[in-house]
C-alpha positions as a Markdown table, in Angstrom:
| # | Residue | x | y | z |
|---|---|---|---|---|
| 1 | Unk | 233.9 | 72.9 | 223.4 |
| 2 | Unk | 231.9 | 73.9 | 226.7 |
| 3 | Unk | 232.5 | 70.4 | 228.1 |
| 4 | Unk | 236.5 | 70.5 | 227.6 |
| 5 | Unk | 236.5 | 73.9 | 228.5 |
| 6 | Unk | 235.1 | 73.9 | 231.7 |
| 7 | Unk | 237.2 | 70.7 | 232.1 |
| 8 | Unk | 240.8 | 72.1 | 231.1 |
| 9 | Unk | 239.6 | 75.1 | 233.5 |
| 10 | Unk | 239.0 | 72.9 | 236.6 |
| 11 | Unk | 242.2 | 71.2 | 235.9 |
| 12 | Unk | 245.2 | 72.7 | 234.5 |
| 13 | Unk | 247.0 | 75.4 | 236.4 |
| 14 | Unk | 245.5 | 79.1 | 236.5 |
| 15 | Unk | 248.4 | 80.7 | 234.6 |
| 16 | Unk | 247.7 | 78.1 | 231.8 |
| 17 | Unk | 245.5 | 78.1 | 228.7 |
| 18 | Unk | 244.9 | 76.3 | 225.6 |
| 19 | Unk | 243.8 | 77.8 | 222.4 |
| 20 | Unk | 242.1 | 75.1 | 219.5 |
| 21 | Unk | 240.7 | 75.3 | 216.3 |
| 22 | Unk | 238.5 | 72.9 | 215.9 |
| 23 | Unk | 236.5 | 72.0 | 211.7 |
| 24 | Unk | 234.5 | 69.7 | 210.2 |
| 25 | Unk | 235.1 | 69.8 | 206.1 |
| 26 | Unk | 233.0 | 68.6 | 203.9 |
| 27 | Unk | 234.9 | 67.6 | 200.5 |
| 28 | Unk | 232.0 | 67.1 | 198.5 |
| 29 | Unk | 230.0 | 70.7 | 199.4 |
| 30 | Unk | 233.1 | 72.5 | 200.4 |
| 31 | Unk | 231.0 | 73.3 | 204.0 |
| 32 | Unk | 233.7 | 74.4 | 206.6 |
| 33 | Unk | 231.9 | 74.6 | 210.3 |
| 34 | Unk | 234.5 | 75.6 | 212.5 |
| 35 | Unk | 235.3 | 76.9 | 216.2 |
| 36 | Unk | 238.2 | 78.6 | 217.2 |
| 37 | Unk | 238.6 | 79.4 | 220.4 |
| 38 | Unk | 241.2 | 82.2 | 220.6 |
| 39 | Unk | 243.9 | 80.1 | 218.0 |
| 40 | Unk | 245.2 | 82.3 | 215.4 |
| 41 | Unk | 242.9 | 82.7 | 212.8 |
| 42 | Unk | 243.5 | 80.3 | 210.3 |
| 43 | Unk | 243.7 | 82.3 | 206.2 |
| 44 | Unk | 241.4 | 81.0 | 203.2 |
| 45 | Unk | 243.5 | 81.8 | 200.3 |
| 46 | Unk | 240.7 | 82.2 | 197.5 |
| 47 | Unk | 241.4 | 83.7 | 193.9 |
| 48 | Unk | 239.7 | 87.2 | 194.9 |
| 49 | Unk | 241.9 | 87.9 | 198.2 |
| 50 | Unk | 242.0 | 86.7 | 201.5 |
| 51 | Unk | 239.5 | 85.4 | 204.4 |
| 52 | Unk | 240.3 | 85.1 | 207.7 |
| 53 | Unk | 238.8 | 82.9 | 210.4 |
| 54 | Unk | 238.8 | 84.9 | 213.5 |
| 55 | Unk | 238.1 | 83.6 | 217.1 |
| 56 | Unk | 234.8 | 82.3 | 217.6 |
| 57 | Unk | 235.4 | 82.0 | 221.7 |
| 58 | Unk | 237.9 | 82.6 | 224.2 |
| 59 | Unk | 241.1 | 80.3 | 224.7 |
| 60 | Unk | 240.2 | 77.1 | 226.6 |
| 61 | Unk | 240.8 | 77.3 | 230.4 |
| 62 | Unk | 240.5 | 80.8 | 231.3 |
| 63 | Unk | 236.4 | 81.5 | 232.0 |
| 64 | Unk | 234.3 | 78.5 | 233.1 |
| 65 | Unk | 230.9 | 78.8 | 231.9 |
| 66 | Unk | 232.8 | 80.2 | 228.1 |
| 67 | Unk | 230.7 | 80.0 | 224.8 |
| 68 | Unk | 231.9 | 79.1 | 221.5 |
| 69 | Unk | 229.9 | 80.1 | 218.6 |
| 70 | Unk | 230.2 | 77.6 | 215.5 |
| 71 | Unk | 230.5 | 79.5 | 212.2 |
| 72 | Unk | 230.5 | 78.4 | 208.8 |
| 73 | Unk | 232.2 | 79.1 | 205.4 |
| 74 | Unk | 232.7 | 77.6 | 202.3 |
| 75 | Unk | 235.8 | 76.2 | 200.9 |
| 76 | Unk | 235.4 | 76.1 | 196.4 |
| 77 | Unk | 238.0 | 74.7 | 194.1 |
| 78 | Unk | 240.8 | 76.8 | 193.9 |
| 79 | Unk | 240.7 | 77.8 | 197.6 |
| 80 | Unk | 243.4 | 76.8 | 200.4 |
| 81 | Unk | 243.0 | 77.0 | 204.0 |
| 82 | Unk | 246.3 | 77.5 | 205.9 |
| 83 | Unk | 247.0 | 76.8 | 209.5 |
| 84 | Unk | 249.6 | 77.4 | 211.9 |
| 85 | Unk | 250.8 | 77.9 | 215.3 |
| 86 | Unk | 251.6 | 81.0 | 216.7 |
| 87 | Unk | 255.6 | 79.6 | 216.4 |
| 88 | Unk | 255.1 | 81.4 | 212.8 |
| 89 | Unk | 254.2 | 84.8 | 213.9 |
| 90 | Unk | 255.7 | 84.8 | 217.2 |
| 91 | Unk | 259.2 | 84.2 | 215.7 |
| 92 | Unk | 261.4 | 86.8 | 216.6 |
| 93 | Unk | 264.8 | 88.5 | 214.3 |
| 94 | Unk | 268.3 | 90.1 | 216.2 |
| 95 | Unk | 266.4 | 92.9 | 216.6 |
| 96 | Unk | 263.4 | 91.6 | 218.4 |
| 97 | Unk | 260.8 | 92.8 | 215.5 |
| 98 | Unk | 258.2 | 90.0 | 214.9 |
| 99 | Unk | 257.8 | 88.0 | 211.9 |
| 100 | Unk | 253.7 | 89.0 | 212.2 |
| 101 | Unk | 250.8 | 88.2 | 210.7 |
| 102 | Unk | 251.2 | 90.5 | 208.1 |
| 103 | Unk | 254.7 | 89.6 | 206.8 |
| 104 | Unk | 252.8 | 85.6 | 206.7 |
| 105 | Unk | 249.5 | 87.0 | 204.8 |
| 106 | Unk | 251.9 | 88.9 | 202.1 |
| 107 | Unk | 254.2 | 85.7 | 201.8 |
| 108 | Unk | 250.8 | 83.3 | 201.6 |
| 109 | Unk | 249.9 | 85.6 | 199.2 |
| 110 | Unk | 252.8 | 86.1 | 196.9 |
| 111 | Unk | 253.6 | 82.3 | 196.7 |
| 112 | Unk | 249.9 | 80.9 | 196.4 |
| 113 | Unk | 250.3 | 79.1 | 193.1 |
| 114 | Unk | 252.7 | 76.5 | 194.6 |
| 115 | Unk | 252.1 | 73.3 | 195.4 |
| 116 | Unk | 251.1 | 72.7 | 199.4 |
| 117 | Unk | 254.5 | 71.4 | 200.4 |
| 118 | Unk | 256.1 | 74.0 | 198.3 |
| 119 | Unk | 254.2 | 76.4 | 200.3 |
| 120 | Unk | 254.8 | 75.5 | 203.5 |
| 121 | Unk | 258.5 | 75.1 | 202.6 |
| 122 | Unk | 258.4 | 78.4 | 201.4 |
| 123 | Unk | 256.9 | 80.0 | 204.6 |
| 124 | Unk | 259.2 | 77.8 | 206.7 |
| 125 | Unk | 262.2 | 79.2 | 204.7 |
| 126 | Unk | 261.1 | 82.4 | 204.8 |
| 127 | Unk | 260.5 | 82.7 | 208.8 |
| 128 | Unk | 264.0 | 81.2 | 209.2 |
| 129 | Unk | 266.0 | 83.6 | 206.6 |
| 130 | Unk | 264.0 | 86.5 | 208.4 |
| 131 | Unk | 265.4 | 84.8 | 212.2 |
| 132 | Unk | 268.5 | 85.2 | 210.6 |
| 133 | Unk | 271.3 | 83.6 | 213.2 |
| 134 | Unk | 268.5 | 83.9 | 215.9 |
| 135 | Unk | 266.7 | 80.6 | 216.8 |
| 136 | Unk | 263.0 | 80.3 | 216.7 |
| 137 | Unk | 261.7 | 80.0 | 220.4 |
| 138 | Unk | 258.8 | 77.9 | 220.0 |
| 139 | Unk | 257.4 | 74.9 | 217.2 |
| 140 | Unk | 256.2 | 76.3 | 214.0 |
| 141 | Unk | 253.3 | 73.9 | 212.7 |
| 142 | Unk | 251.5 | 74.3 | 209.5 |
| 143 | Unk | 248.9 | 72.2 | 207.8 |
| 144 | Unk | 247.8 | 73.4 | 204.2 |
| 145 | Unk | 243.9 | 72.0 | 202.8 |
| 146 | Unk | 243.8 | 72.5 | 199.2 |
| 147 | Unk | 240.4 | 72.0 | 197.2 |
């Protein structure tokens, strides 16, 4: 992460960045080592509630010399991690009020039992019927790990 970092900084343009989330999974332990460095944190949907895996570093580009701390969690049967691009939050109604992390927790949250292309469907559908005639302004990528 240092080595790209300090990279992207040297050569993309000053008024440019680049977040990442970056994980090595383990399917047989469940171990989830990851590094985010200022995406949106990615939810682990687990039977008890909600985990979130927050920033670990700054987005790529912006400071040099940047560290990135590599955390760990664990990912048990019955668990789901969901994550997405800040199209999803970021999408925007009539009225300019923002679809929102919290409106995406509540719907990951109400619609967990479904299969993972039923859930993303659903949170796809559900960001579009909340747009309403107004068109989403950037991608909205999703990628669902179920154990």
């Amino acid at each position: 992460m240092r080595t790209l970092n300090a990279h992207l900084h040297a050569n993309i343009p000053s008024n440019r960045l680049i977040t990442l989330f970056y994980a090595e999974y383990d399917p047989f332990t469940g171990s989830l080592r990851y590094v985010n460095g200022g995406h949106n944190a990615p939810f682990v949907l687990r039977p008890g509630g909600v985990e979130r895996l927050h920033a670990t570093g700054v987005a790529l580009g912006i400071v040099p010399d940047a560290v990135y701390d590599v955390l760990e969690t664990t990912i048990v049967p019955g668990d789901r991690l969901f994550l997405y691009t800040d199209g999803i939050t970021e999408a925007f109604d009539a009225l300019e009020n923002e679809y929102g992390e919290e409106r995406l927790q509540a719907r990951l949250l109400a619609q967990r039992a479904l299969a993972p292309p039923e859930l993303i469907e659903s949170v796809r559908e559900d960001v579009l019927t909340f747009c309403g005639n107004v068109r989403p302004r950037d991608d909205m990528t999703m990628m669902l790990v179920a154990r």
